[in-house]
N, C-alpha and C positions, 0 to 999 in steps of 0.2 A: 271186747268191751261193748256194753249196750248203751246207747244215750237216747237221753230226752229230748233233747232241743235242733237235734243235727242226725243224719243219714251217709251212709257210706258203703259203695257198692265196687264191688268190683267185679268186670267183666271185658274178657279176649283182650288184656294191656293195657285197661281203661278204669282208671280210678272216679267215680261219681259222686262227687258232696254235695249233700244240700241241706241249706238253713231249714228244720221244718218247725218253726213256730209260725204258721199265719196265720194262727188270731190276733196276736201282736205284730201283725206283717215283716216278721221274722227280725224286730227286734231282740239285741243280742244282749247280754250279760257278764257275768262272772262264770255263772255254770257252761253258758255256750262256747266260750272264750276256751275255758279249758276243755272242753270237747272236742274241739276242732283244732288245740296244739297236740291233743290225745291224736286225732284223724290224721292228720299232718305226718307226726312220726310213723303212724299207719304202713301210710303213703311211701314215705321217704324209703320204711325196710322193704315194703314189698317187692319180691323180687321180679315178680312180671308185668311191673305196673310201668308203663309209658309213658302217659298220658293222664291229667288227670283235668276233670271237668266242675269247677266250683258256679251251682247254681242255688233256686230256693224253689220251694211248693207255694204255690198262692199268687196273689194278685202281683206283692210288694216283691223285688231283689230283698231289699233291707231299708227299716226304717233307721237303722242304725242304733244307739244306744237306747236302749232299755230303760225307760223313764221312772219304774220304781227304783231299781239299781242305781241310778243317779241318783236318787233323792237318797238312797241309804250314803252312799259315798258323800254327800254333800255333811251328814251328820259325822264322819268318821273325821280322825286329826290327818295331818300332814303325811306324818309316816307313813299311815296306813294308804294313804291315796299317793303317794311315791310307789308300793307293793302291787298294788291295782292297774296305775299306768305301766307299770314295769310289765305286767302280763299280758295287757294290748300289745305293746309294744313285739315283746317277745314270737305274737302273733304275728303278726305286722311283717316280721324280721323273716319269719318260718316260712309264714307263704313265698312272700319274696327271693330266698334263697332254697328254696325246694329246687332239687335238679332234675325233677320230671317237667316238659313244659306243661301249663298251666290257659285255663280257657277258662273266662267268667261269661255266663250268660245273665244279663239283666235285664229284667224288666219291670216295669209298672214306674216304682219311686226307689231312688239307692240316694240316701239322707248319711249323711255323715260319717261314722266308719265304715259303711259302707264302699262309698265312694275311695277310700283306702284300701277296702277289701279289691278293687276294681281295680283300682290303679298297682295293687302289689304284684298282678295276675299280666301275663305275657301276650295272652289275645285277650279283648272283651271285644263280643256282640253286643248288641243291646237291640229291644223292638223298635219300632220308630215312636212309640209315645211315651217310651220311658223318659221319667223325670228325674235330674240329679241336685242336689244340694247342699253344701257344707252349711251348713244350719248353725253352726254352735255359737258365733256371737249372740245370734237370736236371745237366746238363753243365759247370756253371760261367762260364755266358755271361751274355748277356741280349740278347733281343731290341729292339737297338738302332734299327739303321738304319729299320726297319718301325718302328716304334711310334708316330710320328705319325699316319700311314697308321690303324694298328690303332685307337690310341684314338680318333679318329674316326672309326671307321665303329663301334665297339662300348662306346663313351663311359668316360670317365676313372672310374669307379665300376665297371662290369667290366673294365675291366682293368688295375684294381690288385689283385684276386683273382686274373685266370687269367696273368696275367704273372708274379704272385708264387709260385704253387701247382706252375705245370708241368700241370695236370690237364687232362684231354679232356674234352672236350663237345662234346654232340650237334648235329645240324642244326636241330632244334627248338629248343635253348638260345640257336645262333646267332642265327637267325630273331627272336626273342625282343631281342635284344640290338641287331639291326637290320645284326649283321655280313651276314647276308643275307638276302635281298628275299623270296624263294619257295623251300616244299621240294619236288620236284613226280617224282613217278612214271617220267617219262622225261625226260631231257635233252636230247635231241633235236629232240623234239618243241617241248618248252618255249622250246626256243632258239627255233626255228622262228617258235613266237607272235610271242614276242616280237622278231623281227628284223623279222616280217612290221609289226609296228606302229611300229617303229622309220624304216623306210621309206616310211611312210606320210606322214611328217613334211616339212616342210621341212629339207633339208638345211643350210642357213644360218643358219637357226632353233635348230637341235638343237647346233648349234656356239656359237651367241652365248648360247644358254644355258648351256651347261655352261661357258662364263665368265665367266658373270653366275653363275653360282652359287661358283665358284671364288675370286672378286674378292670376295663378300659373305660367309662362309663367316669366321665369330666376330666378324666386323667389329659394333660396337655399330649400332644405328637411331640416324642423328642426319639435318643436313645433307648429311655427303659423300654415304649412301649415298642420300639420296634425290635427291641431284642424279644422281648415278650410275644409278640405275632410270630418271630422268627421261631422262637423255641416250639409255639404250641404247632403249628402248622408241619413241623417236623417228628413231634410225638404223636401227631394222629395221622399222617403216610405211614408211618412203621406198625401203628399199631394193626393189631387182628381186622376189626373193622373197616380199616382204614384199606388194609390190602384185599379186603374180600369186596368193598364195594368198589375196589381201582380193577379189579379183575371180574368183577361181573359187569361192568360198563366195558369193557374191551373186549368181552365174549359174547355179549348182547341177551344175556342173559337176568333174571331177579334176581336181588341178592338173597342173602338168608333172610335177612331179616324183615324180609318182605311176605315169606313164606309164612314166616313163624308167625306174621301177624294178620293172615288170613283166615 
């Protein structure tokens, strides 16, 4: 499939998206929305894909919603903007439970679903002057569909301030907040690192974690969850991977899947 508003590349286990509208500094819409659940299932079947890197072309990550798009949506009834959020959301849902890990790179300004786009994603870097902001009171909204997303990745205590205020802050404040991982000089580069250690990984490994993390994720410590740790830490010893990375660390040797991603 060919798209307008969004990019997707694949190369050596490494999926590459990126937002490319930046004349509207890659604000998004209806048509990008669906592009990028298009990319996503992409992603999801491909069978040599690892890794996958969600950035943008231009100055901006993302201005976030698309301010003609809103005004059409503002004319539409109820139902129809029930159909509408329901496909954010959907988005929202797909990044998030994608079981390749996931790396956003930001910079410039990440405004409003954006900042959900960031917060759905497993690593974010960001430059050191990038700017973030849940903006939508500003306007008379509120950052809905995102907000689970947000308040967990930047805890229910920030963001009952910057959901309430509309205000920016920095990549440092981010960082701080844990909305993201590293603020680092090049992005590129940084991606680089960390894809290279990413790959480094078991592949099967990096998947049964992120859900075992997913499935445990405000769940209380009692019985289930310990029988749930008990069970999965048992199905990945036996598995294929499981014995071929137990037996190339006692032979001192790379595993396979170290080869395959060279």
């Amino acid at each position: 499939m060919s798209y307008r508003y969004i990019t997707l590349d694949f190369d050596n286990h490494v999926a590459t998206l990126k937002l490319n509208r930046p004349e509207v500094h890659n604000a998004f819409d209806d048509i990008m929305i669906g592009e990028l659940l298009d990319a996503f299932q992409q992603i999801e079947r491909h069978p040599a894909c690892r890794v996958v890197v969600l950035a943008s072309n231009g100055r901006n990550f993302s201005a976030g919603a698309d301010l003609n798009w809103m005004r059409s949506m503002a004319e539409k009834n109820y139902a129809e903007n029930i159909a509408d959020a329901k496909q954010l959301a959907q988005l929202m849902e797909r990044l998030d439970k994608l079981t390749k890990p996931t790396i956003a790179l930001v910079q410039g300004a990440a405004f409003g679903g954006a900042v959900g786009l960031a917060a759905c994603c497993d690593i974010v870097l960001a430059e050191e002057r990038t700017s973030f902001c849940l903006s939508e009171v500003k306007i008379g909204l509120i950052p809905a569909v995102i907000s689970p997303y947000v308040m967990r990745a930047m805890g229910t205590r920030q963001a009952r301030r910057y959901m309430l205020s509309a205000e920016r802050f920095g990549a440092d404040a981010a960082l701080t907040m844990g909305l993201v991982h590293e603020v680092v000089d090049n992005l590129d580069q940084a991606a680089a690192d960390v894809v290279e250690l990413l790959l480094g990984n078991s592949p099967a490994a990096v998947t049964a974690a992120k859900q075992l993390i997913a499935d445990l994720d405000q769940q209380p410590i009692d019985a289930t969850s310990q029988r749930l740790t008990v069970e999965r830490i048992a199905e990945i010893r036996v598995s294929a991977e499981g014995q071929e990375g137990l037996s190339a660390f006692l032979e001192k040797r790379s595993a396979n899947w170290k080869k395959d991603s060279q």
